[in-house]
C-alpha positions as CSV (number, residue, x, y, z in Angstrom):
1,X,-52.9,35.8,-14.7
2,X,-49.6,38.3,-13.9
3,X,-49.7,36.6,-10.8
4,X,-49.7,33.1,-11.6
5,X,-47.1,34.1,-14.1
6,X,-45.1,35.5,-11.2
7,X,-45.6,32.0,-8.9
8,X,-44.4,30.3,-11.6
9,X,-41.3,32.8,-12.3
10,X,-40.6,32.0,-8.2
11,X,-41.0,28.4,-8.5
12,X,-38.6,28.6,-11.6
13,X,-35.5,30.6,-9.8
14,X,-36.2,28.5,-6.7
15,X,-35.5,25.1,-8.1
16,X,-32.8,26.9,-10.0
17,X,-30.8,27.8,-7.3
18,X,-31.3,24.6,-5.2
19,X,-29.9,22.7,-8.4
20,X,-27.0,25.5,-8.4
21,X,-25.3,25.4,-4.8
22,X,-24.3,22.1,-5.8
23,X,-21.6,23.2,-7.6
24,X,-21.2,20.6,-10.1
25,X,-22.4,19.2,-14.1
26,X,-24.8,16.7,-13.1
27,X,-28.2,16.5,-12.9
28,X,-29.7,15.9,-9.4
29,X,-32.7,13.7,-8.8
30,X,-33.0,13.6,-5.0
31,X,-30.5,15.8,-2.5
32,X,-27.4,13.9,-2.1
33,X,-26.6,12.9,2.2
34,X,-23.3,11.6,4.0
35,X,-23.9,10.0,7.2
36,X,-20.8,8.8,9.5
37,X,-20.4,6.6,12.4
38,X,-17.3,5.3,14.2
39,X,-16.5,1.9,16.0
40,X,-13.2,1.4,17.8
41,X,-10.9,-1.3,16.2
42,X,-8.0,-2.7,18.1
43,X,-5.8,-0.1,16.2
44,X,-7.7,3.0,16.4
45,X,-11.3,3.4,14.6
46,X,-13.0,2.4,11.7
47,X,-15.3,5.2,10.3
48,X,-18.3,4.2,8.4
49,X,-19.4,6.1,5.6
50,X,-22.8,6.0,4.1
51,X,-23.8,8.2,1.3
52,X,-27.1,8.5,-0.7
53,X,-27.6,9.9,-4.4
54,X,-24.2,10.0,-4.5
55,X,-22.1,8.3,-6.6
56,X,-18.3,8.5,-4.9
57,X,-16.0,7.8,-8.0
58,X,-15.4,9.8,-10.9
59,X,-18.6,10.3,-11.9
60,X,-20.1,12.8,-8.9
61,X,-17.2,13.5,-6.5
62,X,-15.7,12.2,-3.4
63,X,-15.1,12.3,0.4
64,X,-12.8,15.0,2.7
65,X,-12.2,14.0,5.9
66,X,-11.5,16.6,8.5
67,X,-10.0,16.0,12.3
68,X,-10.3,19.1,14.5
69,X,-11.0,21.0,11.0
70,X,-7.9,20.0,9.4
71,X,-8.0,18.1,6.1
72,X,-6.0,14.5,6.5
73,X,-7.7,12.6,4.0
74,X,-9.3,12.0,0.3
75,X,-11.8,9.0,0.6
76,X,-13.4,6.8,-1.8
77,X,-14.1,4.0,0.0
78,X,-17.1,3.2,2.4
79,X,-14.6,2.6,5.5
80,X,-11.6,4.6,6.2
81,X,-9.5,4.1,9.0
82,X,-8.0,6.4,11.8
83,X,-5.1,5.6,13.7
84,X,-4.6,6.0,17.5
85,X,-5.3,10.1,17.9
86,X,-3.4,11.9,21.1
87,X,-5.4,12.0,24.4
88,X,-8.7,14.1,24.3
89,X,-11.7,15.1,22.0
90,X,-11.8,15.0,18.6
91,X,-13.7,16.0,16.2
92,X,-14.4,13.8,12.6
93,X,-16.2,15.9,9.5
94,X,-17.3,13.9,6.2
95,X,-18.0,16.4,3.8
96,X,-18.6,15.5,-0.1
97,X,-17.0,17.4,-2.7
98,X,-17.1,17.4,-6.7
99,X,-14.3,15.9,-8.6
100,X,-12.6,19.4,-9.0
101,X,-12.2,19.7,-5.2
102,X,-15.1,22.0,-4.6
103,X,-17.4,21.5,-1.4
104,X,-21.0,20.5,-2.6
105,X,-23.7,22.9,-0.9
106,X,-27.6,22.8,-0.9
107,X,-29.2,25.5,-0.2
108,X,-26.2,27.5,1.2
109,X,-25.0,24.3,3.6
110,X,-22.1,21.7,3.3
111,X,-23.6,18.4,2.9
112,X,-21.4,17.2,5.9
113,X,-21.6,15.0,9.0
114,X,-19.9,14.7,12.3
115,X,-18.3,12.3,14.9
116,X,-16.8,13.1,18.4
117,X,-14.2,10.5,19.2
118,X,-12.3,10.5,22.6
119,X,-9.1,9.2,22.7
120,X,-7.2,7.6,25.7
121,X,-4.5,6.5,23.9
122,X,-0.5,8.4,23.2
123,X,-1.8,8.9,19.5
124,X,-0.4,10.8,16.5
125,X,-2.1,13.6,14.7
126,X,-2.2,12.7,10.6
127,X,-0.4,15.1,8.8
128,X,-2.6,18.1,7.3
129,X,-3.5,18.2,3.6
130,X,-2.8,21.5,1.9
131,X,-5.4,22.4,-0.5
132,X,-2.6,23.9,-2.8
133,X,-1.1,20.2,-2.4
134,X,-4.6,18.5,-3.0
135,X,-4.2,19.2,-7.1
136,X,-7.0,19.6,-8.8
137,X,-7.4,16.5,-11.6
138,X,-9.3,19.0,-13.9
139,X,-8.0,18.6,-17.6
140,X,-7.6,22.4,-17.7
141,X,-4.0,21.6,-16.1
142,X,-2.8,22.7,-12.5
143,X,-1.2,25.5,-11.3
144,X,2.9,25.5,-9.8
145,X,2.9,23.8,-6.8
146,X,6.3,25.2,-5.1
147,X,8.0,22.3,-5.3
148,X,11.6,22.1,-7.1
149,X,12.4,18.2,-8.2
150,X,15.5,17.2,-10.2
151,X,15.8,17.0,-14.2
152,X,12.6,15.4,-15.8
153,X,13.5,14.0,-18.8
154,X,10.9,15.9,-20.6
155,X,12.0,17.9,-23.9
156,X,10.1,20.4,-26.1
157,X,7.7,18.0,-27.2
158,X,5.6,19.3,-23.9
159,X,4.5,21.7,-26.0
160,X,2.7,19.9,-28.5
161,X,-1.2,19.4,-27.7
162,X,-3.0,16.0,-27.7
163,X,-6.3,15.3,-27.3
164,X,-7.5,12.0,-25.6
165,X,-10.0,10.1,-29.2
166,X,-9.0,7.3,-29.7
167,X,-9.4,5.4,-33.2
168,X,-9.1,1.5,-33.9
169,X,-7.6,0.4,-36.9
170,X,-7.6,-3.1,-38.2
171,X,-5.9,-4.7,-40.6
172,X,-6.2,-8.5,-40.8
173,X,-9.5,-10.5,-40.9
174,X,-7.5,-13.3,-38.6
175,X,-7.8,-13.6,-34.9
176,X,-4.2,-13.2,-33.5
177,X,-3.5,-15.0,-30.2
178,X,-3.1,-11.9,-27.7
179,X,0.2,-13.6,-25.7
180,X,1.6,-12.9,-29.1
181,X,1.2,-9.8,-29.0
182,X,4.2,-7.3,-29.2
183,X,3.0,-3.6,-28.6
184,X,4.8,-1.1,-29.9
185,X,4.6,2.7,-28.1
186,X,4.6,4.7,-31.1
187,X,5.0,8.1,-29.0
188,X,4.7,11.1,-31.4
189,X,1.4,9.8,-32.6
190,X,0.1,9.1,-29.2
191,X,-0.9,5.7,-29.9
192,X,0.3,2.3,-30.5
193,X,0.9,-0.6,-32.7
194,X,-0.2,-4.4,-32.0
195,X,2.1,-6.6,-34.0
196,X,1.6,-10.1,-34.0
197,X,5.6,-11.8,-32.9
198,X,4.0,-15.2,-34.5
199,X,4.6,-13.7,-37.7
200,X,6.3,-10.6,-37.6
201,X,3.4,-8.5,-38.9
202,X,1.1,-5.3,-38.3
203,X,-2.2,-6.4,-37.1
204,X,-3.7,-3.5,-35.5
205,X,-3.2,0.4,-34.1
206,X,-5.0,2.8,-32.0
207,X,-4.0,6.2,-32.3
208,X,-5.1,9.4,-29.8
209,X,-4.4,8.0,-26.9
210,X,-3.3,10.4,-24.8
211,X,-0.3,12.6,-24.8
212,X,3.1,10.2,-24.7
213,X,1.7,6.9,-23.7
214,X,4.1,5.4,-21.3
215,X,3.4,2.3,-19.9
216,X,1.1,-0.4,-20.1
217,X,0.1,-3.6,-17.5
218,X,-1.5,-6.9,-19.0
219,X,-4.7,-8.8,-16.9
220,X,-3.4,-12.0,-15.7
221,X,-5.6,-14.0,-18.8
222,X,-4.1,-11.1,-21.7
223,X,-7.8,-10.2,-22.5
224,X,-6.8,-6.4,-21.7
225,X,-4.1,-4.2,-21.5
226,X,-3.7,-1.2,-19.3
227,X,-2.2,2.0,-21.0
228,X,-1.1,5.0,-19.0
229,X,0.2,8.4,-21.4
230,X,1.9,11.2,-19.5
231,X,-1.3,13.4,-19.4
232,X,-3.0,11.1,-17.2
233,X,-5.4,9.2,-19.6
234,X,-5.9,5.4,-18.4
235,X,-6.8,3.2,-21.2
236,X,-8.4,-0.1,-20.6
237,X,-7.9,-1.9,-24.2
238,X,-9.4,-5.3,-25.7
239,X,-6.5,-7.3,-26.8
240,X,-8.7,-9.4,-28.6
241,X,-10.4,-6.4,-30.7
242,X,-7.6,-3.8,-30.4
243,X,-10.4,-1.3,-29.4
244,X,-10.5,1.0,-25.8
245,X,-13.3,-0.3,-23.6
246,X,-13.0,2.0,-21.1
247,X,-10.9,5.1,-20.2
248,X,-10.4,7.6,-17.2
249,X,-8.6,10.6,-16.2
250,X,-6.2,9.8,-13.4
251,X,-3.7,12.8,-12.9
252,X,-2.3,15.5,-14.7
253,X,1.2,14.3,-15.2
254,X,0.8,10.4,-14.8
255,X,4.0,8.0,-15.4
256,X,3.6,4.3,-13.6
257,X,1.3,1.4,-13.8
258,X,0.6,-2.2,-11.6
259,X,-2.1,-4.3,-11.7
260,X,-2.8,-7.1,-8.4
261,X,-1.8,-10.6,-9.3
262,X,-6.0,-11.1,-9.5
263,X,-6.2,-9.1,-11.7
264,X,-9.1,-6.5,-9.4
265,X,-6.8,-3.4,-8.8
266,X,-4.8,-1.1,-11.0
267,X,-2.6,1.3,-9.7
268,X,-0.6,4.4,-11.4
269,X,1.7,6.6,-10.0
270,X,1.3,10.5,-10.7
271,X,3.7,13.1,-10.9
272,X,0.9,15.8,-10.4
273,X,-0.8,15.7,-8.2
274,X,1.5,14.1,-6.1
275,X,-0.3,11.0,-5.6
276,X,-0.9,7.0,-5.5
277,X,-4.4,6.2,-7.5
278,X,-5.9,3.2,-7.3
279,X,-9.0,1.6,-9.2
280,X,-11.2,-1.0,-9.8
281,X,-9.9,-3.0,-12.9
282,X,-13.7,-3.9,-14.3
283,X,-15.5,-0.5,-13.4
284,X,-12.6,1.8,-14.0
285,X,-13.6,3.8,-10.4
286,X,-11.4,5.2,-8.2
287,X,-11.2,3.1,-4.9
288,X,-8.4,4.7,-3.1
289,X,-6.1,7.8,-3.4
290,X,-2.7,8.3,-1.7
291,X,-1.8,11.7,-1.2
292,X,2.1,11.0,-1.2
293,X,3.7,13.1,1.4
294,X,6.1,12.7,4.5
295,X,3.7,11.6,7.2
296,X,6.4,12.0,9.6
297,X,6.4,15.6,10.0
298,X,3.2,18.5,9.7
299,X,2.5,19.7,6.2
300,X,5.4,17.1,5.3
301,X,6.9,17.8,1.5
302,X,5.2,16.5,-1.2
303,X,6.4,13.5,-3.7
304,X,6.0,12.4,-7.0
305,X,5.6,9.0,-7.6
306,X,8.7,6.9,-8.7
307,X,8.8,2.9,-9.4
308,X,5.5,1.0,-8.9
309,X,5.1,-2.7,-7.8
310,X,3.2,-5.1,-7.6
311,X,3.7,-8.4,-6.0
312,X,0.5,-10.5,-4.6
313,X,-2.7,-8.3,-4.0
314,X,0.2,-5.4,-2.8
315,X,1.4,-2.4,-4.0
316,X,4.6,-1.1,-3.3
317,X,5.6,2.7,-4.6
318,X,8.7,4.9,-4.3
319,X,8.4,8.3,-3.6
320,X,10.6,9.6,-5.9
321,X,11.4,13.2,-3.9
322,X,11.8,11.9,-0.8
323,X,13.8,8.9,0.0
324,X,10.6,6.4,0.7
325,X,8.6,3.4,-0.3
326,X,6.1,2.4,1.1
327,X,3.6,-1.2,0.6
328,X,-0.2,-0.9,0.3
329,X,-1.9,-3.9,1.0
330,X,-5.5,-4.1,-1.0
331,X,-6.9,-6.8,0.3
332,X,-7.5,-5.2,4.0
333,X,-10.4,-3.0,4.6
334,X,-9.5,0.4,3.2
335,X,-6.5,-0.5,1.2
336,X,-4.0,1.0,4.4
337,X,-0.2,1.6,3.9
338,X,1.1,-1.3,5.8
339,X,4.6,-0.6,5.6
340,X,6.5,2.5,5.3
341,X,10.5,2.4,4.7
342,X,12.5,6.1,5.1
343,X,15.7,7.3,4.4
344,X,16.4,4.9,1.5
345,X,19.4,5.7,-0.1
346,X,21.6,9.4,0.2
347,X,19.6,12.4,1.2
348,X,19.0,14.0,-2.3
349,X,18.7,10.6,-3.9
350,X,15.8,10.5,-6.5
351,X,14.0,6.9,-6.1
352,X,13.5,6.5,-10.3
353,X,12.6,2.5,-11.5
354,X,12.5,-0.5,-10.5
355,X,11.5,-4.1,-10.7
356,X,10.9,-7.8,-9.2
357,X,13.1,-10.5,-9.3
358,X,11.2,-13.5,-11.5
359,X,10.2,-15.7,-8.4
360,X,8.5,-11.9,-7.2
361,X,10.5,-12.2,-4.1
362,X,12.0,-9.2,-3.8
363,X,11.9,-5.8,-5.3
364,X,14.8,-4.0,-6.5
365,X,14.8,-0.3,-6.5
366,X,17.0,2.6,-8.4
367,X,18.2,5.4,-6.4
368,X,19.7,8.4,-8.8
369,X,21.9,10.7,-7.5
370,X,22.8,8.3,-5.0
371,X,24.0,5.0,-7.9
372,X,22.7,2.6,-5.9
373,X,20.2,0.2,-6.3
374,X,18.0,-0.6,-2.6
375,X,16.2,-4.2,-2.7
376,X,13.0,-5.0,-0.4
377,X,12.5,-8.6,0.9
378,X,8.5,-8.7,0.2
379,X,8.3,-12.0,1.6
380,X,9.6,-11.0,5.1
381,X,9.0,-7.4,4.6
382,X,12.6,-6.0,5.1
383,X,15.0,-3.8,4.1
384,X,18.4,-6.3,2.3
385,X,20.5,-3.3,1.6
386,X,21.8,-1.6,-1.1
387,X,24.5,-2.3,-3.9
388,X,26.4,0.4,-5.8
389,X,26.1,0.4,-9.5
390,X,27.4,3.0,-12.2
391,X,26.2,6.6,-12.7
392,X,22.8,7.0,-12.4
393,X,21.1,3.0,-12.5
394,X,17.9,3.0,-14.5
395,X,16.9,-0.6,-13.9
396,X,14.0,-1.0,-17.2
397,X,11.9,-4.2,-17.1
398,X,14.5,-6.0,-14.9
399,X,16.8,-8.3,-16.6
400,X,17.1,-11.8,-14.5
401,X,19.0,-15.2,-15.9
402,X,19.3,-18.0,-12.8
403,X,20.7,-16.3,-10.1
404,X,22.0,-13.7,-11.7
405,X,20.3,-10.1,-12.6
406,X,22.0,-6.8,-14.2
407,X,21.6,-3.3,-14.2
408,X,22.7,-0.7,-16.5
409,X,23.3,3.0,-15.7
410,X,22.0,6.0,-18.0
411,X,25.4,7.9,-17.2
412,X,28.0,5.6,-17.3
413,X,28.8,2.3,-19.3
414,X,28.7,0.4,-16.6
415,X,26.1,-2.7,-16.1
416,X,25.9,-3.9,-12.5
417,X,26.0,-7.7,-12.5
418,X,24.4,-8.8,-8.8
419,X,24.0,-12.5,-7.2
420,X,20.3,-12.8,-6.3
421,X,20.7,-15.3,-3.5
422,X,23.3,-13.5,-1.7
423,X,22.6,-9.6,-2.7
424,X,26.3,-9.2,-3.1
425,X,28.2,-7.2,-5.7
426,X,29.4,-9.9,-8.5
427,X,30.9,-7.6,-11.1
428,X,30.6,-4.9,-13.5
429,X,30.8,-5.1,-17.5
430,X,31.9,-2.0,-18.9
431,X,30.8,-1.2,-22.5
432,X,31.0,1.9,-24.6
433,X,28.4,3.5,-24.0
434,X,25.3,4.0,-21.1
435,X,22.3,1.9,-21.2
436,X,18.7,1.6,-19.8
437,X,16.7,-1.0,-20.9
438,X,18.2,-4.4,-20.3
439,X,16.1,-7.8,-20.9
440,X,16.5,-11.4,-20.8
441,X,14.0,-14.2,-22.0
442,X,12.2,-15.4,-18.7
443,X,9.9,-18.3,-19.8
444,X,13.7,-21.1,-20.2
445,X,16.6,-20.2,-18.5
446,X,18.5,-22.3,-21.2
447,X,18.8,-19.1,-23.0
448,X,21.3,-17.6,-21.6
449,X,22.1,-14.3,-23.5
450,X,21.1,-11.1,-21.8
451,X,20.4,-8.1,-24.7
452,X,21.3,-4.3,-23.7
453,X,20.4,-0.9,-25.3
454,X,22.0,2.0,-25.0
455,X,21.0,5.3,-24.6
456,X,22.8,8.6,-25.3
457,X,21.0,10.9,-27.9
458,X,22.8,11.0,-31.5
459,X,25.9,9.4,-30.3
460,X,24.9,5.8,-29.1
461,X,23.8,3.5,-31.8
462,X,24.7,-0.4,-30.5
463,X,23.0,-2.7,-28.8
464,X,25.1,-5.1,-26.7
465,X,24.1,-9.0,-26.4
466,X,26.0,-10.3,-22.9
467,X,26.5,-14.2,-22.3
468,X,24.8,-14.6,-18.8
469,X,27.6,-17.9,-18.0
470,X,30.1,-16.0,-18.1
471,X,29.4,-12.2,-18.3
472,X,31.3,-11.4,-21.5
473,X,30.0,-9.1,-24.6
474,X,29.5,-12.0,-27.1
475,X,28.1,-9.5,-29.7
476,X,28.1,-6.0,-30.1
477,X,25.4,-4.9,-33.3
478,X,25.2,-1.6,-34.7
479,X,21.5,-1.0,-36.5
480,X,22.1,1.9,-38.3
481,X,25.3,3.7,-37.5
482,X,24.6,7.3,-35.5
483,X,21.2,6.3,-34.5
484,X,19.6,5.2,-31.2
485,X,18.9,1.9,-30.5
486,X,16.2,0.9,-27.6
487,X,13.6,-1.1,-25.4
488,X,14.7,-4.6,-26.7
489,X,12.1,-7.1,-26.4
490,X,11.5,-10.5,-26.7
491,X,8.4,-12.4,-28.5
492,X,6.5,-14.7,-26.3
493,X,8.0,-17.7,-28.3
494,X,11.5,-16.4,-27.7
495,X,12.5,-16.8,-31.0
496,X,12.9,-12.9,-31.8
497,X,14.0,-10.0,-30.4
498,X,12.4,-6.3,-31.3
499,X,14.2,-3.0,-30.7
500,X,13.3,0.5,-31.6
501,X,15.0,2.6,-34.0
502,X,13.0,5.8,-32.4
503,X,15.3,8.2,-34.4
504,X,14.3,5.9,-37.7
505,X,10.5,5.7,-37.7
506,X,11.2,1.8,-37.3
507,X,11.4,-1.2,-35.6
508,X,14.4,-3.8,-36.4
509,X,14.0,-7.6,-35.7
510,X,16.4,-9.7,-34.6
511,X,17.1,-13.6,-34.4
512,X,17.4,-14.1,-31.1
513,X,19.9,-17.1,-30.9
514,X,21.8,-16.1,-33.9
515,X,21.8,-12.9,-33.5
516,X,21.0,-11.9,-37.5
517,X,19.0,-9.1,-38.7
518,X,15.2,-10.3,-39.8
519,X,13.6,-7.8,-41.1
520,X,11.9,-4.3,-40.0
521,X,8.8,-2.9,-39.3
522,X,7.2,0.9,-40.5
523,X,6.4,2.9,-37.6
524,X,5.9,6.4,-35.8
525,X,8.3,6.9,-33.3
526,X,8.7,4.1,-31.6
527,X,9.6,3.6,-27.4
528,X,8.5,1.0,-25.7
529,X,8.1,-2.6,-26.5
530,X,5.6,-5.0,-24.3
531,X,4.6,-8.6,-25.2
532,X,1.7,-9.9,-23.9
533,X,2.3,-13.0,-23.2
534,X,6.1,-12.5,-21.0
535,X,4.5,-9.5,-19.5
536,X,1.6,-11.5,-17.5
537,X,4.1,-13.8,-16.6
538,X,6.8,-12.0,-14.8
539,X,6.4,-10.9,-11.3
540,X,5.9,-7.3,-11.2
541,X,5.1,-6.0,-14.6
C-alpha cells in the first residue's frame, strides 16, 4: 500500500510540474505547438504561423519573432511578413509567450520553431526590440522606461485609484434613437452619461469605467460605441441598452481611438507601452501590435502614440516623440505599415491631435512645440505641407464649414483660419483667450457659425461663436463668469449646442441659431461631448 501511495505521490508532482513550466493561469488540456514555414513573396517572405491549443489573443498569449536571435517583432496574426534581409543566412524563431511577456516552457523547453532563410538580396535588418521597451500590459502597472517626453497634461488626480466594474443605470422605459445620442465624459466618476439631444434629457449612465475615460469611436450603424479611459480599459458599449458588452485591457496609459470605415477594426494609441493596438471590433482580440519606434536606426527611441486616424480600411498614427506618422493599411495580409513619413515638423516638435477634413481627404495634423499644423493627402499619399498657427495648435474634433476649416491654439488666442482647396494661410482671428476644442455642424453647410471654447484654468470662462462668411466674432457668451467653459457639441438635429461647465458639475445648452441659454443638465465632471449620430458621419472620428 506505501508504495502505491508513493506512485501516486509521483504521478501527482509529475503532472504538476508539466502543468507549471507553462508559466501562465490557464488550464492546459493538450501541450500547446508553433509550427512555422516561409514562402518568398515578391517583397521579401511571408511566414506562416500555425499554432495548436493555443489561443493567440488575450486570452493565452502571443507570438515573438526572433532573426539571428534578436527580437523584431510581437505577432498575432497567422502571417507576418519580413522584408528583404541583407545577403546570407538567417535564422527565423517563433516562440509563444503569455500575455505578460514570459516564454511558455514544457517540461524545461521553449515551445518554439525555426526557419533558415537565405537572402540574395541588399536587405535591411528590422530594428531590435528591447525587452525593457516591450512593456508589460499587466494591470500591476509598468516600470520607468528611460524615456523623458514633454509636459503631459496630467494633474494630481493620477493619484486617485479606479477600478475597471462597470454599472448600468437606466432611467426611462422609452427606446431613444442612438444618433441622438449626446454622451457626456463625466471624468471624476469614471463613467458617462447618455442624454438624449431629442429632448434634452438623462436617459442613461455607466459608471466604473476605467480611470478618466477619454475618447470614444461610434460603429458605422450607432449600435455601439467604443470607450478608451487613460488606464487602458476598452469598452465596447450597447447604445441601444446603455450596458458594456465586452471590454479589454489594451495598455497601461492608453489615450486614442479609430475604428475602419467597415466597421471590423479598432485601433487605440498607447502612451505605455509605446505602441499601436489593433483589434477585432466583434471578438474584441488583439490582431496586430505596433511597437512604435524609429525603424530607421538600431534600438531606435521609443514613441508614444499621438493623433489617430482613420480614413477607408487605414489607419494613420503620429508618433508623438518623434516627428512621424505613419499609415497602416488593414486590409493587406498582416496589417503592414505601408507608408512611413519622417521629420514632420521642427526637431523637438511633439505630434499632439489631429483630424480629417469632412470629404476624409486629407488629414491634418498638430505639431507642438513647432505651431504648426502638417496635412497628409490620403488620396495620393503625400506630404501638402505645413501652415503656421498660434502657440501650441490643438486641433479637437476638427472644425470644417465649405472650404474653410480653423484651428485654435491652447497658448495663444489665436485661431488659424485655412483654405482647404489651396492649403494656404487665409487668416487669423484673435480672441481673448486660448482655445481647444472648435466645432462646426457638418450634416448642412447653411449653418454657417463655427462655436469655440476656451481653455485656460480659472481664468477663461467664454465661449466664442465665429461667422464662417466672413470670419468675425458674432457672439461672445460668458456661462458663468470665472469658470471654464469646454468641448462644445452639436445634437444630431443641429438644433442645440452642449458645452461643459467641468468646474460646475454641469452641462449648459445652448440654441444653436440664436444663440440663447436653454437649460442645464446635473452632472459629474464633465469633458468630453460625442453625438452619435455626427460622429459616424464625419470622416475620421
Amino acid at each position: 500500500m506505501k508504495n502505491i501511495n508513493l506512485v501516486f505521490l509521483v504521478l501527482i508532482v509529475v503532472v504538476v510540474g508539466y502543468l507549471g513550466y507553462f508559466g501562465y493561469n490557464t488550464v492546459v488540456k493538450s501541450r500547446p505547438d508553433i509550427k512555422i514555414t516561409a514562402v518568398e513573396v515578391d517583397s521579401g517572405w511571408d511566414i506562416n504561423i500555425e499554432v495548436e491549443n493555443f489561443v493567440v489573443g488575450k486570452q493565452d498569449g502571443h507570438v515573438h519573432l526572433y532573426i539571428n536571435d534578436n527580437l523584431v517583432s510581437l505577432v498575432f496574426e497567422k502571417v507576418h511578413h519580413i522584408d528583404p534581409l541583407p545577403k546570407g543566412e538567417h535564422t527565423i524563431r517563433a516562440a509563444l509567450f503569455t500575455p505578460l511577456h514570459k516564454e511558455i516552457n514544457v517540461l524545461g523547453e521553449a515551445v518554439a520553431d525555426s526557419v533558415v532563410l537565405v537572402s540574395d538580396e541588399d536587405g535591411v535588418m528590422p530594428p531590435t526590440l528591447k525587452m525593457d521597451m516591450v512593456m508589460s500590459m499587466d494591470m500591476s502597472g509598468v516600470g520607468d522606461t528611460g524615456i523623458s517626453y514633454g509636459v503631459e497634461e496630467e494633474t494630481d488626480e493620477d493619484e486617485e485609484v479606479f477600478i475597471y466594474d462597470p454599472k448600468s443605470e437606466v432611467y426611462t422605459i422609452h427606446q431613444w434613437n442612438p444618433r441622438d445620442i449626446m454622451i457626456v465624459i463625466e471624468k471624476s466618476a469614471g463613467g458617462i452619461a447618455l442624454v438624449d439631444g431629442s429632448t434634452n434629457t438623462v436617459v442613461a449612465r455607466i459608471k466604473d469605467l476605467g480611470k478618466h475615460p477619454h475618447t470614444m469611436v461610434f460603429s458605422p450603424d450607432a449600435k455601439y460605441g467604443y470607450l478608451i479611459s487613460r488606464d487602458g480599459w476598452l469598452s465596447k458599449i450597447d447604445l441601444n441598452k446603455a450596458e458594456v458588452s465586452a471590454s479589454v485591457k489594451v495598455g497601461e496609459s492608453s489615450r486614442g481611438t479609430a475604428l475602419t470605415e467597415s466597421g471590423k477594426y479598432i485601433a487605440i494609441g498607447n502612451y505605455e507601452p509605446n505602441t499601436l493596438v489593433i483589434l477585432d471590433a466583434k471578438t474584441f482580440e488583439v490582431v496586430k501590435e505596433i511597437p512604435l519606434m524609429d525603424t530607421r536606426v538600431k534600438d531606435g527611441a521609443m514613441s508614444r502614440a499621438g493623433a489617430l486616424l482613420d480614413f477607408g480600411e487605414m489607419f494613420a498614427v503620429a508618433l508623438k516623440d518623434i516627428n512621424s506618422v505613419w499609415v497602416i493599411d488593414t486590409a493587406q495580409n498582416a496589417m503592414p505599415v505601408i507608408n512611413y513619413f519622417w521629420d514632420v515638423g521642427d526637431d523637438g516638435g511633439i505630434m499632439h491631435d489631429g483630424y480629417a477634413t469632412p470629404d476624409g481627404r486629407h488629414l491634418v495634423f498638430s505639431i507642438e512645440e513647432s505651431n504648426v499644423v502638417w496635412i497628409l493627402d490620403a488620396l495620393e499619399m503625400k506630404e501638402v505641407g505645413e501652415i503656421k498657427t498660434g502657440i501650441k495648435p490643438h486641433t479637437g474634433p476638427g472644425a470644417t464649414w465649405k472650404n474653410l476649416t480653423f484651428i485654435p491654439a491652447i497658448e495663444e488666442g489665436k485661431t488659424t483660419v485655412i483654405d482647404t482647396d489651396t492649403w494656404e494661410l487665409v487668416d487669423y482671428i484673435k480672441t481673448d483667450y486660448p482655445s481647444q476644442f472648435p466645432r462646426s455642424y457638418t450634416r448642412d453647410d447653411r449653418y454657417p457659425y463655427v462655436w469655440i471654447d476656451t481653455w485656460e484654468i480659472n481664468e477663461s470662462d467664454e465661449l466664442y461663436i465665429i461667422d464662417a462668411r466672413d470670419l468675425s466674432i458674432v457672439k461672445t457668451i460668458v456661462p458663468i463668469k470665472g469658470s471654464m467653459v469646454i468641448h462644445p457639441e452639436f445634437t444630431y438635429d443641429g438644433k442645440y449646442v452642449y458645452v461643459s461647465m467641468m468646474q460646475k458639475d454641469m452641462i449648459y445648452i445652448y440654441d444653436a441659431n440664436t444663440f440663447e441659454f436653454v437649460g442645464k443638465l446635473d452632472m459629474t465632471n464633465p469633458t468630453g461631448i460625442f453625438n452619435v449620430g455626427l460622429r459616424t458621419s464625419e470622416a475620421g472620428l
